[in-house]
N, C-alpha and C positions, 0 to 999 in steps of 0.2 A: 544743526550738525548733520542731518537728513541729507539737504541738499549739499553742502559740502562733501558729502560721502558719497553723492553722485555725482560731480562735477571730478571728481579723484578717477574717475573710470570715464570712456568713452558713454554717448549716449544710448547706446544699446544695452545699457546693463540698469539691473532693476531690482528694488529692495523686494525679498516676495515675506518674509516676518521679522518679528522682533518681538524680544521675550524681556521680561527685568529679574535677574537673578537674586530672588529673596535673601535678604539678610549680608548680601556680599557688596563690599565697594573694593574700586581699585583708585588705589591713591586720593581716598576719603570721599572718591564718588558711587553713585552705585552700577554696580555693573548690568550690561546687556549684550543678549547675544542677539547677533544680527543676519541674518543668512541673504547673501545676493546671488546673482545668476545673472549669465546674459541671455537675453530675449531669446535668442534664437534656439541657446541649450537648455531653456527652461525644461521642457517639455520632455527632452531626453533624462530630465531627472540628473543633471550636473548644477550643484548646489557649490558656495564657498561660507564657511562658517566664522566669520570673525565675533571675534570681543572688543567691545567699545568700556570705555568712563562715561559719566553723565554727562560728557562735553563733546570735546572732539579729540580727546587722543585716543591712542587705539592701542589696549593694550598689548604687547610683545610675547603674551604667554597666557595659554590656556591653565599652567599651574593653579593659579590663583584659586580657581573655582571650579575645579574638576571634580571636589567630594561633594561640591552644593548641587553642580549642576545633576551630575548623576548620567541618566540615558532623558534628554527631552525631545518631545516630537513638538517641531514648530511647524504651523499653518499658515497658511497665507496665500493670496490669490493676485492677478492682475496685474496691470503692464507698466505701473507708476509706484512711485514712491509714497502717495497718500494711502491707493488702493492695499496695497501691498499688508499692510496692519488689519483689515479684516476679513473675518473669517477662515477657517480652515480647509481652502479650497484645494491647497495642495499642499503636501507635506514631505520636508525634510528630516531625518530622524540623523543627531547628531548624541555620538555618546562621549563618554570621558578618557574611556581606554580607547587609545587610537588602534585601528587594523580588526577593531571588533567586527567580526560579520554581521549582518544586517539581520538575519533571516535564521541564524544560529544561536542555539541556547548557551552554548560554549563558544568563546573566541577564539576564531582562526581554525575551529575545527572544519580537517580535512578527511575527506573518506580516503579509505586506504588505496582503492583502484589508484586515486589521483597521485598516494605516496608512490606506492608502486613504480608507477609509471615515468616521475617525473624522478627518481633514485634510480632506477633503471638507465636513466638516460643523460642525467649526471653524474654515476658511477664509468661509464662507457665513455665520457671528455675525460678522465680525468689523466694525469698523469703517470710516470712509472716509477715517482719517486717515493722514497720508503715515509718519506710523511704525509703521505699522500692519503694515509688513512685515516692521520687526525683531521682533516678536513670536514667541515659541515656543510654538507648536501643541502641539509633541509630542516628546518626550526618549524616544528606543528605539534598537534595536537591530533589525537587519533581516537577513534569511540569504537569498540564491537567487544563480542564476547570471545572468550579465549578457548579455542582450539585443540592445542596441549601444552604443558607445562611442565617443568623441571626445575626444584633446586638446583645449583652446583656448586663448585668450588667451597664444600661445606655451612652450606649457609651466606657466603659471601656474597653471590649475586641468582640469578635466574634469569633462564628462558623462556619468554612465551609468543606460541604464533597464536595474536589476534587478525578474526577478520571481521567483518560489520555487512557480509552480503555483497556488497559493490565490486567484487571480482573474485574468482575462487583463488587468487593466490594469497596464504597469509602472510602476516606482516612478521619475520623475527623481531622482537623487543629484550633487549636485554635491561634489568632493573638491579639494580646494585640494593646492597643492604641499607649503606648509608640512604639511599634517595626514598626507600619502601621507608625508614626510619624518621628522615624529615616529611613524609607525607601522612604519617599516622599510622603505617604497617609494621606491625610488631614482627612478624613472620611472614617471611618471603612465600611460605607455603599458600596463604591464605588468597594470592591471586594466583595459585598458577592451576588451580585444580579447574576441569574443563567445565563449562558454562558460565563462569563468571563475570561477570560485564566489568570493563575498565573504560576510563579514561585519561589517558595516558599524554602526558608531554615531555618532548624530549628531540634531541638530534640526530638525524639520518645521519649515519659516516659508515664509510667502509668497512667492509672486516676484510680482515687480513689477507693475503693471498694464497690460497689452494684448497680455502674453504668453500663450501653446497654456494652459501647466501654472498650476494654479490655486496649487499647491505644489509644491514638493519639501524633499528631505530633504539639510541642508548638514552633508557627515562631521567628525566630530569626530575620530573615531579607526576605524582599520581593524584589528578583531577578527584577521582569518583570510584570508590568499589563496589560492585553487587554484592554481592558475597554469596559463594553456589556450595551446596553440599554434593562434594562429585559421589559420593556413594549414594546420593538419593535423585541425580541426573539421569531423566529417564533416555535423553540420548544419547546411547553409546557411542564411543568412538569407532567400533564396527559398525558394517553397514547395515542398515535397519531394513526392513518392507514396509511398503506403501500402507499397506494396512494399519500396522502399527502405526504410523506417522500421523493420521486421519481420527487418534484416539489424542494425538498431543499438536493440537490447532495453533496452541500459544507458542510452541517451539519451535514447529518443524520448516520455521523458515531461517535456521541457523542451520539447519542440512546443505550439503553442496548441491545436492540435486533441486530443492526445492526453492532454494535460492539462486540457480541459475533459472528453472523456471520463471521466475519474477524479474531476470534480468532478460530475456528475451521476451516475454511479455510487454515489458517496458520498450523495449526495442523497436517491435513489429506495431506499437500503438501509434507511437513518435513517426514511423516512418508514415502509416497510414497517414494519421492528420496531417504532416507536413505535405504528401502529395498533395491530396485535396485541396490542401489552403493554398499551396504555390499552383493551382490549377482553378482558381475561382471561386471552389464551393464554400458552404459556409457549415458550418457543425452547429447542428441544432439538436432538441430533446423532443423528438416528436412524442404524441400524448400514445398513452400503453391503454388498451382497453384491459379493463380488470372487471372481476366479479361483483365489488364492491360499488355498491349505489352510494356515491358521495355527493353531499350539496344539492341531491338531487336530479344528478346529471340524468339517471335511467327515463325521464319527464322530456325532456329535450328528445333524446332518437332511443332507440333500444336494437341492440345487437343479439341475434339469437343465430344458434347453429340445428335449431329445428327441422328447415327445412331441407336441409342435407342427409339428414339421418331418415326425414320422412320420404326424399326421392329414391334413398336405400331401399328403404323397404318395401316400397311399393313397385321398383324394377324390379327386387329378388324374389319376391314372392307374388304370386298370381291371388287373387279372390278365392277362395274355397267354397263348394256347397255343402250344406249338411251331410250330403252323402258323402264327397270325398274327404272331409274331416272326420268321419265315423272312420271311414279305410285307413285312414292316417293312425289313429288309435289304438283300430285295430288288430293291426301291422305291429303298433309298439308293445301291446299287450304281448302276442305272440312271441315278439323277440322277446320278451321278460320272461316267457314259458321257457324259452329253448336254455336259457342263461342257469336256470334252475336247475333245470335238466344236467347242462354241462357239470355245474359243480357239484352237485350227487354225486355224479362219476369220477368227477375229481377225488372226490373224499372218500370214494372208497379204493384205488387207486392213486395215491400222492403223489407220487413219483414215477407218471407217466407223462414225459417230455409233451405227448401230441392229445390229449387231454386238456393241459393247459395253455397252448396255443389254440383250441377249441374253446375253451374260456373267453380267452383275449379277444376274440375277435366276435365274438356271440355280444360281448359287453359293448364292442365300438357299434357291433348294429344297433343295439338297444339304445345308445346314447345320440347315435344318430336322426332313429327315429322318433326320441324325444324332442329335438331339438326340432323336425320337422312340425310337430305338432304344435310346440308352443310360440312356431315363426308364423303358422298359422290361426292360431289363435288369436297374436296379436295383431295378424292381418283384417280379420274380422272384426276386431274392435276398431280398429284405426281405418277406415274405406279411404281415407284421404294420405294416409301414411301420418296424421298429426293426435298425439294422444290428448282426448278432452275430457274437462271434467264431468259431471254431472249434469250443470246447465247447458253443456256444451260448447264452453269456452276453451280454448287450445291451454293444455295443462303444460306449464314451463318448469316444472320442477326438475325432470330430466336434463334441461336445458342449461349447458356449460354456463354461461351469462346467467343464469338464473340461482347457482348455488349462491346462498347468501348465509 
C-alpha cells in the first residue's frame, strides 16, 4: 500500500516516516501515521501528515486518534519510499491540537507588540457601523505581567494593562467575573494587583467610540496565574533609579526602560549580523585568551604581558648609582622633616587657611619623592626591566596570564 500511496501523487513526492499508533485501529485495523513531502520542499521543511488503516484506505479524520497520538516527532530520511522508514535524519513534529505553535509552550501564543500592531490596523478597516464593535479582530493568546489593574463595575468585571517586553505599549484586557470564575478565579482582585504574570485568552474587539483605547482584548479564558503580592512588589509604579533596579536583576526587565534596552539591543544585533551575512562574512567564536591553564594549553605557547611593562620601566626610569640613590633618599628624608615641621604649626594654629595649604603640598612632595625612590629601587633590581627569581629565572607572578 506504500507504493499505491506513491503512484496517488506525481513522482516527485516521497514517504520521509511512518509511525504505528499503539493500541488504535481504524475500522479494525491499526492505525499509522504517514508523513510525505515533495522532493524539492523537503528541505524547506513542508511536510503533509496523513492517517492510513493497515491497508489502503485513508482515514477521513485525524479524530480518531488524537488523544493516542498526543505531540509525535517522526523521523525519517531519503529520496525513496524504502529509504524513507529509517532512521531519524529529519524530522517532522506533528501534534493533535491543530494551529499549535511549534516553538511555543502555549498554543498560538502571541507577543503583544504582534497584537498591538495587527488591532491597530484592523481596528483602522473597519467600519462605522454601530455593530461594528462586536466584531472580532483577533482570537489569541497573550502571556506578560500586569502593569496596573482595577476592579469595576462592583466586582463584575476588570481592567488590566498587560505587557510581556515586546513593545512599551500595554495591552487593555478586560476579564468579566463570569470568565475569572470558569477559569478558577474566585476574585477578580487577585489578577489585577501589579506584577502578576497571566495568561490570558480571549478576543480583540473594539471598544466603543470616544474612548483612550482603540481596542482591547475581552478574556475568554485564563490560561495561568502568577500570583504577586502588590504590597511586597518591589517595583513601583513610580519611576525607580538605576541604582535601585541593579539590587532587583530578576525584575528589572519588566521596567520600560530596561525593557526597551533589550529591545534595541536585540535590534542593533539583528542588524549587524544580517549585514555581514548579506556581505560574505561568516560569524565565528574566535578563542578568548584567559588566565586559566586548561588541558594544558599554557605547554603549547604562552602569552605574557611582561615585556611591555618591562619596556616601561626601563624608558621611565634611567640606572641609578649608589650615590644618586643615596640623593634620592635623602631628599625623601628631608621632605618628611619639613611635613613634620608643617603640622606642628598646624596644631598650634588650626585654623590658619595657609598653614594647611603648606601641609598639602609638603605631603605631595614627600609622596613624590617616595615614589622616585622605590621606581628606583626597583630599577636596580630589575637591569633588564624583567623581575627574577632567585635562580634568576623571569618571575611571572606579576604577569596578567600568570594569575592563576
Amino acid at each position: 500500500w506504500w507504493d499505491e500511496r506513491l503512484e496517488s501523487k506525481s513522482a516527485d513526492w516521497s514517504v520521509l516516516s511512518s509511525l504505528a499508533v499503539p493500541d488504535t485501529t481504524v475500522d479494525g485495523r491499526e492505525a499509522v501515521v504517514v508523513v510525505v513531502a515533495k522532493k524539492m520542499e523537503k528541505e524547506k521543511g513542508l511536510f503533509e501528515v496523513e492517517l492510513y488503516d493497515g491497508g489502503k484506505k485513508k482515514s477521513t479524520s485525524m479524530d480518531k486518534i488524537e488523544d493516542k497520538v498526543g505531540a509525535l516527532t517522526l523521523g525519517g530520511g531519503g529520496d525513496d519510499a524504502s529509504s524513507g522508514h529509517s532512521g531519524p535524519q529529519q524530522a517532522a513534529e506533528f501534534s493533535k491540537t491543530k494551529g499549535k505553535e511549534k516553538y511555543s509552550k502555549l498554543f498560538n501564543k502571541t507577543s503583544i507588540c504582534d497584537v498591538v500592531q495587527k488591532g491597530s490596523s484592523l481596528a483602522e478597516q473597519g467600519d462605522s457601523s454601530e455593530n461594528c464593535d462586536d466584531e472580532v479582530l483577533l482570537t489569541c493568546v497573550v502571556c506578560g505581567w500586569v502593569k496596573t489593574g482595577r476592579v469595576a463595575g462592583g466586582g463584575a468585571f476588570a481592567f488590566i494593562e498587560l505587557n510581556d517586553g515586546s513593545t512599551p505599549v500595554n495591552l487593555q484586557i478586560m476579564v468579566t467575573k463570569e470568565a475569572g470564575a470558569a477559569s478558577g478565579v474566585e476574585e477578580l482582585k487577585q489578577i489585577t494587583s501589579t506584577g502578576c504574570s497571566l495568561a490570558i485568552e480571549g478576543d480583540l474587539k473594539r471598544t466603543p467610540k470616544g474612548t483612550k483605547q482603540k481596542f482591547e482584548l475581552k478574556c475568554t479564558k485564563i490560561a495561568y496565574v502568577g500570583a504577586c503580592d502588590g504590597a511586597t512588589y518591589p517595583i513601583a509604579k513610580k519611576k525607580t533609579t538605576f541604582e535601585f533596579l541593579r539590587s532587583q536583576l530578576h525584575l528589572r526587565a519588566r521596567t520600560n526602560t530596561i525593557s526597551a534596552v533589550a529591545r534595541v539591543r536585540n535590534a542593533l544585533a539583528l542588524a549587524t549580523h544580517l549585514f555581514f551575512q548579506q556581505n560574505g562574512f561568516l560569524y565565528v567564536h574566535t578563542p578568548i585568551i584567559g588566565t586559566s591553564d586548561a588541558e594544558g594549553a599554557g605547554e603549547a605557547f604562552m602569552v605574557t604581558t611582561l615585556p611591555a611593562q618591562a619596556d616601561a620601566l626601563v624608558k621611565g626610569q634611567a640606572l641609578l648609582s649608589d650615590e644618586e640613590l643615596a640623593s634620592l633618599e635623602a631628599a625623601a628624608s628631608a621632605a618628611g622633616g619639613e611635613v613634620k615641621e608643617a603640622k606642628t604649626a598646624l596644631k598650634e594654629d588650626p585654623k590658619n587657611p595657609d598653614l594647611k595649604q603648606q601641609v598639602a603640598q609638603k605631603v605631595a612632595v614627600l609622596l613624590a619623592s617616595k615614589e622616585k625612590v622605590e621606581l628606583a629601587k626597583q630599577r636596580r633590581a630589575q637591569p633588564d626591566g624583567f623581575l627574577r627569581t632567585k635562580d634568576g629565572t623571569i618571575d611571572y607572578k606579576k604577569d596578567f596570564f600568570g594569575l592563576k
